[in-house]
N, CA, C and O atoms as a Maestro MAE file, in Angstrom:
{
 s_m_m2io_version
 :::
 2.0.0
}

f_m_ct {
 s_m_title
 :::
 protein
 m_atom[300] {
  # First column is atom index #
  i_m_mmod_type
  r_m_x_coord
  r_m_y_coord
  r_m_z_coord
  i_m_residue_number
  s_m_chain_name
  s_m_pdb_residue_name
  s_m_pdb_atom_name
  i_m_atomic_number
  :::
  1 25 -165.151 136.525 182.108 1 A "UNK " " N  " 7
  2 3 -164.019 136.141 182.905 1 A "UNK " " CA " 6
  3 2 -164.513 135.830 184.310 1 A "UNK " " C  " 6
  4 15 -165.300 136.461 185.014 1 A "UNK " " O  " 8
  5 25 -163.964 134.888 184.503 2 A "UNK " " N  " 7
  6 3 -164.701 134.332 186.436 2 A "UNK " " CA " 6
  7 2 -163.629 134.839 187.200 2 A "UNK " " C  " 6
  8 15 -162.535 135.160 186.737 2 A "UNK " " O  " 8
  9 25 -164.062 134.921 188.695 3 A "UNK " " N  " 7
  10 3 -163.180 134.988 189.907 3 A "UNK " " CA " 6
  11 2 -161.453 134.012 189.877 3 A "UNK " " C  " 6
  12 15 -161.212 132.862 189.511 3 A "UNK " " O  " 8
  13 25 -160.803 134.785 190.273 4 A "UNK " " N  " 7
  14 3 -159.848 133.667 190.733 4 A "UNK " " CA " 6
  15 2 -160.025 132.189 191.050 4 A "UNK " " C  " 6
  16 15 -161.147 132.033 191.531 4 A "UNK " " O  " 8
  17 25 -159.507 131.306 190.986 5 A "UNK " " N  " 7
  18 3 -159.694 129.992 191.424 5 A "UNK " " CA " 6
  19 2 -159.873 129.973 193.115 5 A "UNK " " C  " 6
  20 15 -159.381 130.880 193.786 5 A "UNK " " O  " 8
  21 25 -160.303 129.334 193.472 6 A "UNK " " N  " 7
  22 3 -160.219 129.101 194.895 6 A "UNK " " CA " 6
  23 2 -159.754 127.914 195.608 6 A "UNK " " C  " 6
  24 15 -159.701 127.796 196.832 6 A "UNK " " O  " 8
  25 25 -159.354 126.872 194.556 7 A "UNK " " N  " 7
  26 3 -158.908 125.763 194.821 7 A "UNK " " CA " 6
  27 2 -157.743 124.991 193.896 7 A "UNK " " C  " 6
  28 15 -157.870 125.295 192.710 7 A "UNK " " O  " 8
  29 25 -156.988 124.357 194.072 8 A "UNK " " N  " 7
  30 3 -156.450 123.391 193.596 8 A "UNK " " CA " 6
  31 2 -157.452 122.232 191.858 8 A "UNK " " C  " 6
  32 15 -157.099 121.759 190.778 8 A "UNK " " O  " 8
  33 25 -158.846 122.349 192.761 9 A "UNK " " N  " 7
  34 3 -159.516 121.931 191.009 9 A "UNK " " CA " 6
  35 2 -160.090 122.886 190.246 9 A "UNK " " C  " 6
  36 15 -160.654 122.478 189.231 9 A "UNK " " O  " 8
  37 25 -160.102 124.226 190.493 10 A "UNK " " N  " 7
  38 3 -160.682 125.090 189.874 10 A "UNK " " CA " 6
  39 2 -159.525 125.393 188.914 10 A "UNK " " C  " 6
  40 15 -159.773 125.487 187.711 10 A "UNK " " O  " 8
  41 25 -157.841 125.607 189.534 11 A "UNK " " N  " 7
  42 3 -157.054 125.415 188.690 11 A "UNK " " CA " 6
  43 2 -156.410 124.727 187.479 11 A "UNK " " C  " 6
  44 15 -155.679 125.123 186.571 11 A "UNK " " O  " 8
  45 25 -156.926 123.612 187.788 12 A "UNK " " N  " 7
  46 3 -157.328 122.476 187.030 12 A "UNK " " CA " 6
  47 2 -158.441 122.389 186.113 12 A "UNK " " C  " 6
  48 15 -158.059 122.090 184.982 12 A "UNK " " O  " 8
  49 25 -159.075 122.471 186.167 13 A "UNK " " N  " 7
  50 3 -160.446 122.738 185.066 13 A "UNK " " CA " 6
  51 2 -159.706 124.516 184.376 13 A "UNK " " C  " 6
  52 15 -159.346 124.473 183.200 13 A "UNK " " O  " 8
  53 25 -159.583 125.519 184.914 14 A "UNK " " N  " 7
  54 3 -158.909 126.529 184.058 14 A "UNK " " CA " 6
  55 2 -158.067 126.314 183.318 14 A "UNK " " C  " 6
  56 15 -157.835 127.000 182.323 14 A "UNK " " O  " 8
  57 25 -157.412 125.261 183.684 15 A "UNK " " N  " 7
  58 3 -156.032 124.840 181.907 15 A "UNK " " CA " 6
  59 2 -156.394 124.246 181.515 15 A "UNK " " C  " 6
  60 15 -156.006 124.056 180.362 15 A "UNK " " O  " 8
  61 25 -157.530 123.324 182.082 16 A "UNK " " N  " 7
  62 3 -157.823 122.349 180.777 16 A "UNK " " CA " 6
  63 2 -159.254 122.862 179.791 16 A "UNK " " C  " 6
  64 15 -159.630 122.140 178.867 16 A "UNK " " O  " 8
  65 25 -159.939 124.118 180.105 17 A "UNK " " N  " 7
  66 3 -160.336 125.056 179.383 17 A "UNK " " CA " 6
  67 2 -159.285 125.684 178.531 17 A "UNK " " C  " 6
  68 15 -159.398 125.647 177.306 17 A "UNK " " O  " 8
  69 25 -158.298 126.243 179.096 18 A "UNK " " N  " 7
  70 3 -157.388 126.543 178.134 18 A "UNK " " CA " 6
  71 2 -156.709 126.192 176.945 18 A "UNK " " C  " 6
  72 15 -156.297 126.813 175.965 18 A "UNK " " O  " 8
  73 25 -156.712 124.668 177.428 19 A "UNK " " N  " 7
  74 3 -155.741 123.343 176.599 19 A "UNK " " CA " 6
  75 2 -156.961 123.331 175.456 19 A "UNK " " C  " 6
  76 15 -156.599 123.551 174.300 19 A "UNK " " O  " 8
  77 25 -157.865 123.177 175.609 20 A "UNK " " N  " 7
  78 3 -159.062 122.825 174.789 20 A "UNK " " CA " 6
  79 2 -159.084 124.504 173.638 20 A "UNK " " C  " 6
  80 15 -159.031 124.514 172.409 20 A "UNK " " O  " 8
  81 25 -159.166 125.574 174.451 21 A "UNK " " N  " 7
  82 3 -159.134 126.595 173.585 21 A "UNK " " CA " 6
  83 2 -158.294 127.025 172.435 21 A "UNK " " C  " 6
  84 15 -158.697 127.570 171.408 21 A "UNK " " O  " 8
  85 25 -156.755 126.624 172.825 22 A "UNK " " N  " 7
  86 3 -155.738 126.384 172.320 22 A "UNK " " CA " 6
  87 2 -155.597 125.256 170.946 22 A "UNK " " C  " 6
  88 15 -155.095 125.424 169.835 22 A "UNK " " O  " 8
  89 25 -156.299 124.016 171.591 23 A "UNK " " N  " 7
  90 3 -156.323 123.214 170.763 23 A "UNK " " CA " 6
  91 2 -156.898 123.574 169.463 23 A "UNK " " C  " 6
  92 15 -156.237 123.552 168.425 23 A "UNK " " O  " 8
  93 25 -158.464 123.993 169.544 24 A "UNK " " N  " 7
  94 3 -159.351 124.307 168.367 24 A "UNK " " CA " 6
  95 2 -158.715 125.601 167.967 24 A "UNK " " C  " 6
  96 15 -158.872 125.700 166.751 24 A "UNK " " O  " 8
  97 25 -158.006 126.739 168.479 25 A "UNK " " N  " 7
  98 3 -157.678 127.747 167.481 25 A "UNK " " CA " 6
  99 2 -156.339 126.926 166.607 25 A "UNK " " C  " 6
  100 15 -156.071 127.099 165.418 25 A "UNK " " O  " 8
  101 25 -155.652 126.049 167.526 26 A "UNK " " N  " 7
  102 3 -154.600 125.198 166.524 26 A "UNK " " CA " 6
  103 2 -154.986 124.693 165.391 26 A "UNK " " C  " 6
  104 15 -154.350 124.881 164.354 26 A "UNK " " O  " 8
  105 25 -156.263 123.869 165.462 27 A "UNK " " N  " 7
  106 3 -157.001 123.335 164.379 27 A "UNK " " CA " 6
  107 2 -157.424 124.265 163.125 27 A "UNK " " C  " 6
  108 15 -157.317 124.043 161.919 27 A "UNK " " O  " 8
  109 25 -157.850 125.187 163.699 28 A "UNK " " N  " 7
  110 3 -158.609 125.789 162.405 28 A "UNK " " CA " 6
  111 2 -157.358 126.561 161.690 28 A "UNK " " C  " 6
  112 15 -157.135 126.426 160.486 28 A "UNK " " O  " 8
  113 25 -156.544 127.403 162.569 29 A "UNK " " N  " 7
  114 3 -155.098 127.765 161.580 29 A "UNK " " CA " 6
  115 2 -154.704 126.751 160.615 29 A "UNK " " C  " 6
  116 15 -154.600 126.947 159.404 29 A "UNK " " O  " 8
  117 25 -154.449 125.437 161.346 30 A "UNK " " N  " 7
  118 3 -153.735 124.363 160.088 30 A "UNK " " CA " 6
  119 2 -154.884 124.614 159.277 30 A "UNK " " C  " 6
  120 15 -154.949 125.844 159.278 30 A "UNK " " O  " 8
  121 25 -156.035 124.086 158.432 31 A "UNK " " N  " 7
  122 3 -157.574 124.233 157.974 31 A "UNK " " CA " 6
  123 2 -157.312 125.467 157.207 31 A "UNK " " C  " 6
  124 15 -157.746 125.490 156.055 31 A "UNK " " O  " 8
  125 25 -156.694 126.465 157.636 32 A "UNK " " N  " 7
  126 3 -157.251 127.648 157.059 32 A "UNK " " CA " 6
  127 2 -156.099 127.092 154.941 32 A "UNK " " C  " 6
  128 15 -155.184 126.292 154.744 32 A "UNK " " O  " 8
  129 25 -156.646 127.770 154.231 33 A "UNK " " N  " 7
  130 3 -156.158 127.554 152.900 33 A "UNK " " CA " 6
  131 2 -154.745 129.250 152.616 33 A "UNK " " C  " 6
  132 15 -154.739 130.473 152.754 33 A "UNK " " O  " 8
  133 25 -153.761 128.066 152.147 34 A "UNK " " N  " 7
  134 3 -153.219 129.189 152.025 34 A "UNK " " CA " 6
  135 2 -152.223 129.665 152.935 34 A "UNK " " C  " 6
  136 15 -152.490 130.412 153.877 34 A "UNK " " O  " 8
  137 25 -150.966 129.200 152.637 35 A "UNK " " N  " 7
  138 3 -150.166 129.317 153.350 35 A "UNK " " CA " 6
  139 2 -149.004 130.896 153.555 35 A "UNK " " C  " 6
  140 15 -148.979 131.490 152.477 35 A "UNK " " O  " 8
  141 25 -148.320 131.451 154.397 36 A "UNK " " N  " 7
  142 3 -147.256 132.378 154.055 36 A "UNK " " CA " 6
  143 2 -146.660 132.390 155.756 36 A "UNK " " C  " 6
  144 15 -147.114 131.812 156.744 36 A "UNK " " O  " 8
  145 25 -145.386 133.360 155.596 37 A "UNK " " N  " 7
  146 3 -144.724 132.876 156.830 37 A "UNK " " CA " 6
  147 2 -145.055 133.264 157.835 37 A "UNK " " C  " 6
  148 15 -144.540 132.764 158.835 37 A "UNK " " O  " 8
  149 25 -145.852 134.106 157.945 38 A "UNK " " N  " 7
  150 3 -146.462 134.823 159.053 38 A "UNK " " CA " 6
  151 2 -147.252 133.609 159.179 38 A "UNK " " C  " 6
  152 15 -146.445 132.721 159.455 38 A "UNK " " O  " 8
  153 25 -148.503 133.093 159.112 39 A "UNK " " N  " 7
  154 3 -149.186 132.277 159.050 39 A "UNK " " CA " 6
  155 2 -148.331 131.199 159.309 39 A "UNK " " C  " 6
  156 15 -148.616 130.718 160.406 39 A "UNK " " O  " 8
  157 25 -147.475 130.662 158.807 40 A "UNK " " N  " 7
  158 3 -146.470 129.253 159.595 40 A "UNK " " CA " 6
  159 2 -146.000 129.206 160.812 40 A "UNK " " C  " 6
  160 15 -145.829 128.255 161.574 40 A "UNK " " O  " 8
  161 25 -145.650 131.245 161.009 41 A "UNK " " N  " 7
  162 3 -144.919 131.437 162.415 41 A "UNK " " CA " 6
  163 2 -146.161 131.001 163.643 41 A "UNK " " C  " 6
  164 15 -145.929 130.308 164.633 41 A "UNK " " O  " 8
  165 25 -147.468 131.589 163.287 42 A "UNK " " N  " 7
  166 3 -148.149 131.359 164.050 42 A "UNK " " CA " 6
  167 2 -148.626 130.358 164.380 42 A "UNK " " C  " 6
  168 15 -149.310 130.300 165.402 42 A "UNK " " O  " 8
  169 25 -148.378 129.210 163.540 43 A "UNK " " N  " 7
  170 3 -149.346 127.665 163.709 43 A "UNK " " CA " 6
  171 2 -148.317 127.341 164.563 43 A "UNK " " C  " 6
  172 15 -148.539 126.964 165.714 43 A "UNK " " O  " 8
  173 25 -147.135 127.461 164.072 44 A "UNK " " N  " 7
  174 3 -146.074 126.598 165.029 44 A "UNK " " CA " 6
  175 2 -145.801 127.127 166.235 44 A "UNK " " C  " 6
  176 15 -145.183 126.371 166.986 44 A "UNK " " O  " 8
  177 25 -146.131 128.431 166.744 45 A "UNK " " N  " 7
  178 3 -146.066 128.819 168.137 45 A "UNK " " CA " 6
  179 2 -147.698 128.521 168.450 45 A "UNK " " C  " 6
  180 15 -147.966 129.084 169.511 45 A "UNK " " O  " 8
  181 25 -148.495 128.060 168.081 46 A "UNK " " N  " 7
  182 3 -149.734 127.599 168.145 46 A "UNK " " CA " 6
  183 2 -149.614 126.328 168.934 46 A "UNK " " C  " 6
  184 15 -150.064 125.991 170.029 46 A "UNK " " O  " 8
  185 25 -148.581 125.499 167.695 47 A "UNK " " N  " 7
  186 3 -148.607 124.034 168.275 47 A "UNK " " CA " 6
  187 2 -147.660 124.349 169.384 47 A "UNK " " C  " 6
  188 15 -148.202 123.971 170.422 47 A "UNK " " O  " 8
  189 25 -147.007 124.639 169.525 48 A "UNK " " N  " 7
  190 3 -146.176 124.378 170.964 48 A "UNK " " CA " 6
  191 2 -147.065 125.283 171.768 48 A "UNK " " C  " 6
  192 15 -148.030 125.035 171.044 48 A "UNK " " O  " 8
  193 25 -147.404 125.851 172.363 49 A "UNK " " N  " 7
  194 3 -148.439 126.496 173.412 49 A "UNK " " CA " 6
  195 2 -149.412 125.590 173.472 49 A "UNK " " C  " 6
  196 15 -149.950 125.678 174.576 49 A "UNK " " O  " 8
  197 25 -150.212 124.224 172.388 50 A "UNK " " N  " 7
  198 3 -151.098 123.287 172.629 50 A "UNK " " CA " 6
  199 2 -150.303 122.363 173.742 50 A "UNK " " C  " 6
  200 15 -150.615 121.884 174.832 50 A "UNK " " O  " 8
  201 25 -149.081 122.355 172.891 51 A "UNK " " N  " 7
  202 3 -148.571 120.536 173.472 51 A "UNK " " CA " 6
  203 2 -148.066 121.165 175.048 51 A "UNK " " C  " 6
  204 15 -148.278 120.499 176.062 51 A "UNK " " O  " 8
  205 25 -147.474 122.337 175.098 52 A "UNK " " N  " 7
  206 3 -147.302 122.938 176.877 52 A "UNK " " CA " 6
  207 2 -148.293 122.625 177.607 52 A "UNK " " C  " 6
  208 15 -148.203 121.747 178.464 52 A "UNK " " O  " 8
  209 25 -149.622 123.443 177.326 53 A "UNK " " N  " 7
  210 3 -150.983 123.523 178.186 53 A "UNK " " CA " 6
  211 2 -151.508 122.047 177.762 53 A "UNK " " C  " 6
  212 15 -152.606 121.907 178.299 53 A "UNK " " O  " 8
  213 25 -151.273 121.249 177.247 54 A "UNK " " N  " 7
  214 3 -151.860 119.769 177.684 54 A "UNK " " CA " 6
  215 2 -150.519 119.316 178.554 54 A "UNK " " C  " 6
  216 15 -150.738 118.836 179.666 54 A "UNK " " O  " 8
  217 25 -149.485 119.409 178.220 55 A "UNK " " N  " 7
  218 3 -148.746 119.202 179.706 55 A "UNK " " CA " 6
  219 2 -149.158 119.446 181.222 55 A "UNK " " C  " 6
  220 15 -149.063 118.860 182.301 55 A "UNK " " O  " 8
  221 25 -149.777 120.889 180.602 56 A "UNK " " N  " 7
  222 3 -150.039 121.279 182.246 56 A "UNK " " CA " 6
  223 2 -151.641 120.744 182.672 56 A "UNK " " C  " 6
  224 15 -151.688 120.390 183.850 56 A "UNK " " O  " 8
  225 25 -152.321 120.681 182.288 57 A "UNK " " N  " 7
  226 3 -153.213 119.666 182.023 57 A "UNK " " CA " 6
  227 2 -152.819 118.123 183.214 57 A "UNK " " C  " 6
  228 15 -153.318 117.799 184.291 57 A "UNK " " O  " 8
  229 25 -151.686 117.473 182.341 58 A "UNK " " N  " 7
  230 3 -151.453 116.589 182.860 58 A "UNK " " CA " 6
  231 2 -150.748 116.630 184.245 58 A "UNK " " C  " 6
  232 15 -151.022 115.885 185.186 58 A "UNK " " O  " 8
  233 25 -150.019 117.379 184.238 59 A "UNK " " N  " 7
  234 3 -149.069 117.775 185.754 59 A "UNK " " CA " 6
  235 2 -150.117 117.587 186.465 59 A "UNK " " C  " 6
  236 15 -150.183 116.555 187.134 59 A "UNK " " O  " 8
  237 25 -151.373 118.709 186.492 60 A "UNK " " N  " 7
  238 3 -152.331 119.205 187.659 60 A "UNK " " CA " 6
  239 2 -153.168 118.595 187.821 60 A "UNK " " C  " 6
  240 15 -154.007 118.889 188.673 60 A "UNK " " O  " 8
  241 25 -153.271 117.318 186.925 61 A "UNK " " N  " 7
  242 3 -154.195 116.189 187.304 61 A "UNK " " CA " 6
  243 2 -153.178 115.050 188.178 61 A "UNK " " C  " 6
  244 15 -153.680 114.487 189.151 61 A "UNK " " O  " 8
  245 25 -152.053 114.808 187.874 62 A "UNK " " N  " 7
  246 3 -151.240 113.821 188.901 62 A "UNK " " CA " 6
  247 2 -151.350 115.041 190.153 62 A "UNK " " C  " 6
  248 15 -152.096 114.959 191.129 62 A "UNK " " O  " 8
  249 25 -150.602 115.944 189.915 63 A "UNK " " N  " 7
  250 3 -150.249 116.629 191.514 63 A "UNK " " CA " 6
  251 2 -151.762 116.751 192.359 63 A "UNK " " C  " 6
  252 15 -151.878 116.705 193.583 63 A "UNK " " O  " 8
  253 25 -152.652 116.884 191.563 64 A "UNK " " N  " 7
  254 3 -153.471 117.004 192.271 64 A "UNK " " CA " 6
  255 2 -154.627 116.021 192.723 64 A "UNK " " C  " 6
  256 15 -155.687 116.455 193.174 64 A "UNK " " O  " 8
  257 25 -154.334 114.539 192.562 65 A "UNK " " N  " 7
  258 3 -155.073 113.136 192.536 65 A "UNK " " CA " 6
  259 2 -154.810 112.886 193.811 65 A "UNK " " C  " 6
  260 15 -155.671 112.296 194.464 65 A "UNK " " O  " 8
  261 25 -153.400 113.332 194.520 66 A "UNK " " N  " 7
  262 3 -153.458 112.584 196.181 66 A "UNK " " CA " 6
  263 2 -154.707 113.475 197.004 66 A "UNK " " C  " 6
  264 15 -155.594 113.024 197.729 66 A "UNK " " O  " 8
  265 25 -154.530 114.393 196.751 67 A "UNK " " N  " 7
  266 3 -155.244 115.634 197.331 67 A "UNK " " CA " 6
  267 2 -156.671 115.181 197.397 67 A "UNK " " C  " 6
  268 15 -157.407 115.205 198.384 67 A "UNK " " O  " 8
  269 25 -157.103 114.513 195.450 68 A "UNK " " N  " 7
  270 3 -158.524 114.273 196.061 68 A "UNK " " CA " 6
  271 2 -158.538 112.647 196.363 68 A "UNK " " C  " 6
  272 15 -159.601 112.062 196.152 68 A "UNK " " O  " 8
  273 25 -157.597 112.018 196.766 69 A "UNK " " N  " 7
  274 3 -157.460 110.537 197.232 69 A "UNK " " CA " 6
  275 2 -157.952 110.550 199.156 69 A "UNK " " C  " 6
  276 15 -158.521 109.673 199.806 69 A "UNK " " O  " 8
  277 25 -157.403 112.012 199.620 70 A "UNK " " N  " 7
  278 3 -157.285 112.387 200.820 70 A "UNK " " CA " 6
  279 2 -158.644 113.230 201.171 70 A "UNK " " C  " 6
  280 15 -158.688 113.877 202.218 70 A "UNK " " O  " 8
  281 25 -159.713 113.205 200.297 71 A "UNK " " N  " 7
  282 3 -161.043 113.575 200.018 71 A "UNK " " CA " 6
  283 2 -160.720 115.273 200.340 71 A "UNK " " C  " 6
  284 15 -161.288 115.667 201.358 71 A "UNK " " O  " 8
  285 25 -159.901 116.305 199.619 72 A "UNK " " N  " 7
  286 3 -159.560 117.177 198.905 72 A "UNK " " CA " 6
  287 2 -158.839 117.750 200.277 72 A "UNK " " C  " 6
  288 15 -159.036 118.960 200.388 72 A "UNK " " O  " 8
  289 25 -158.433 117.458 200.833 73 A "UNK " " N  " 7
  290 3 -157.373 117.817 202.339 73 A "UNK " " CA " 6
  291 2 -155.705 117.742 201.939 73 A "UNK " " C  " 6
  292 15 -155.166 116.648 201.770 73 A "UNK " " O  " 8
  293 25 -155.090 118.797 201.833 74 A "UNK " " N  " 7
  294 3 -153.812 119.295 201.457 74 A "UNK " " CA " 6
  295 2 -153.302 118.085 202.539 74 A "UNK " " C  " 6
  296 15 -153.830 117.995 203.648 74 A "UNK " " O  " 8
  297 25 -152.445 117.355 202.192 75 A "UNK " " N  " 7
  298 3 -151.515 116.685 203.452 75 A "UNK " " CA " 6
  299 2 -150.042 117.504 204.196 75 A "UNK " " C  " 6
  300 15 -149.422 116.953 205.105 75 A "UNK " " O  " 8
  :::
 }
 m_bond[299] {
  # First column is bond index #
  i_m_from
  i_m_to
  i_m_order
  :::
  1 1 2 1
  2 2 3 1
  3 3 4 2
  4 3 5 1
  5 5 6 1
  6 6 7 1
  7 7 8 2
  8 7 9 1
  9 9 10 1
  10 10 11 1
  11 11 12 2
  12 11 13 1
  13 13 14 1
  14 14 15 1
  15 15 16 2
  16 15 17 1
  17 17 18 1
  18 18 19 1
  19 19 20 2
  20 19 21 1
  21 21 22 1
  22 22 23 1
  23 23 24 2
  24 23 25 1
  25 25 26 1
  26 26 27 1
  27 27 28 2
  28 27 29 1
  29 29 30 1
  30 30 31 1
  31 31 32 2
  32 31 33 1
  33 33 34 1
  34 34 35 1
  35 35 36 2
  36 35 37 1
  37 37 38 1
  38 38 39 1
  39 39 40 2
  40 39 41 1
  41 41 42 1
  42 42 43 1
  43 43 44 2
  44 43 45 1
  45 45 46 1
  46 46 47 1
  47 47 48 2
  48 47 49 1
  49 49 50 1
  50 50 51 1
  51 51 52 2
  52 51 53 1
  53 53 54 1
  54 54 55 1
  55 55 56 2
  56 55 57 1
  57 57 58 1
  58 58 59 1
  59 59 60 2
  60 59 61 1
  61 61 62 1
  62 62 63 1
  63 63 64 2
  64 63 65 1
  65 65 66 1
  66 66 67 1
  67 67 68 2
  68 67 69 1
  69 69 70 1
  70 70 71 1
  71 71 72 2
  72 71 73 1
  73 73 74 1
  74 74 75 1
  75 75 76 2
  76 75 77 1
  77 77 78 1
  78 78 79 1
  79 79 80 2
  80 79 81 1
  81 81 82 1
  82 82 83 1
  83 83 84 2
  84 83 85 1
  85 85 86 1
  86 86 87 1
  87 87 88 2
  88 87 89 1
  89 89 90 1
  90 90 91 1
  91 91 92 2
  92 91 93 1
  93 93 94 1
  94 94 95 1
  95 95 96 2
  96 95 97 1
  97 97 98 1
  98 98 99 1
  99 99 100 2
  100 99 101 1
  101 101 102 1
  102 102 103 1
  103 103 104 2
  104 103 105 1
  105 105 106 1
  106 106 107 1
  107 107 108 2
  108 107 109 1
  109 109 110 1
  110 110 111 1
  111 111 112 2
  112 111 113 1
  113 113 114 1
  114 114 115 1
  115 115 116 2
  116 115 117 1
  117 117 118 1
  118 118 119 1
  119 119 120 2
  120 119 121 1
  121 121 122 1
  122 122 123 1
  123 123 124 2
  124 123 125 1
  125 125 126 1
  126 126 127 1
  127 127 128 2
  128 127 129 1
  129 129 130 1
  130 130 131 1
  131 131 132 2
  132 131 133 1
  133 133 134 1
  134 134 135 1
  135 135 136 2
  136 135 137 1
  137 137 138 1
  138 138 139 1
  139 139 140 2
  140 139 141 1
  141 141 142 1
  142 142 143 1
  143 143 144 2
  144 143 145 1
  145 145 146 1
  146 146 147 1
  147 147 148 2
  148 147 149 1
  149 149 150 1
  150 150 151 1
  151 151 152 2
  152 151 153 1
  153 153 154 1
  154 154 155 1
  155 155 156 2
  156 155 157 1
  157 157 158 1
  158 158 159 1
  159 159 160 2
  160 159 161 1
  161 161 162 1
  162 162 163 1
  163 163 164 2
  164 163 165 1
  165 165 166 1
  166 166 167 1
  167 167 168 2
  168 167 169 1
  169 169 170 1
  170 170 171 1
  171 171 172 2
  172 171 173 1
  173 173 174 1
  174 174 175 1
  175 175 176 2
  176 175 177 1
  177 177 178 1
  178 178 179 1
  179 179 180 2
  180 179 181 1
  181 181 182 1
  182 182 183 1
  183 183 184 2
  184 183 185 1
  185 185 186 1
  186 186 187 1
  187 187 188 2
  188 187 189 1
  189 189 190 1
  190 190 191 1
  191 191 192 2
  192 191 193 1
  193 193 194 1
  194 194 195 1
  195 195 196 2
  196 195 197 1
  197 197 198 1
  198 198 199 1
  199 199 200 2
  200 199 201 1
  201 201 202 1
  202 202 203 1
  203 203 204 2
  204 203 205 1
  205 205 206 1
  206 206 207 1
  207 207 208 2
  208 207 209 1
  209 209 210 1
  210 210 211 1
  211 211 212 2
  212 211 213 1
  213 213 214 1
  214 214 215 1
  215 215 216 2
  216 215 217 1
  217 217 218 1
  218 218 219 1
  219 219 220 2
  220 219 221 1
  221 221 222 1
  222 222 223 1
  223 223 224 2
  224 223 225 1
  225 225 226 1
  226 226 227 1
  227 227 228 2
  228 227 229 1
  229 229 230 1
  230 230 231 1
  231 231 232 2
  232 231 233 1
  233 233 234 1
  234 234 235 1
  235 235 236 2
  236 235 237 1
  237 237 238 1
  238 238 239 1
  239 239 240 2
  240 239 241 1
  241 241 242 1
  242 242 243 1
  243 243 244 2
  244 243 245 1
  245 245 246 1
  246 246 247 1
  247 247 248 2
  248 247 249 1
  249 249 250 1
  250 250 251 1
  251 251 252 2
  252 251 253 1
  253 253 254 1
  254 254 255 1
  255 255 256 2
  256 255 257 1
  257 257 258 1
  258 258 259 1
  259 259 260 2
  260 259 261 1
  261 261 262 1
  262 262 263 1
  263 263 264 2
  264 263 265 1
  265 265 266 1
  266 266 267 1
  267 267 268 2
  268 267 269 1
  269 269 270 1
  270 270 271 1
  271 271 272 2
  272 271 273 1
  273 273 274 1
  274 274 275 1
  275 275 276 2
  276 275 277 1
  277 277 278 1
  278 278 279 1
  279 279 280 2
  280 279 281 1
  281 281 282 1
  282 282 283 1
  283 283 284 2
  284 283 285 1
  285 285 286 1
  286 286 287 1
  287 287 288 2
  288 287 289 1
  289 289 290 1
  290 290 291 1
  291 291 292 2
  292 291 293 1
  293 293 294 1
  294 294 295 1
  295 295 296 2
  296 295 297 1
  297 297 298 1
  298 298 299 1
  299 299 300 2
  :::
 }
}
């Protein structure tokens, strides 16, 4: 586990580590053989926690593009 973020892109690279982590445990649940409802409950709160954290992903790359347009200086 690392330090807190210290910036605006460190936050940014931390969800999109996340988004990515999320993604591949999504993958291999669907993959796995063998279905029951426990196992359904979890893929599908799987997939929605993927498609959130690539949202946020995307948010913190727009909110945070003026920032480095302004060569990383909060306006």
């Amino acid at each position: 586990m690392s330090a807190p973020a210290n910036d605006f892109n460190d936050v940014e690279s931390e969800i999109g580590h996340l988004a990515a982590l999320i993604g591949t445990i999504t993958d291999i649940v669907f993959e796995m053989p063998g279905s029951d409802a426990t196992m359904h409950r979890v893929g599908s709160l799987l997939w929605i926690a993927r498609d959130l954290s690539e949202r946020l992903v995307e948010t913190t790359t727009v909110c945070n593009a003026p920032m480095r347009m302004a060569g990383g200086q909060r306006s």
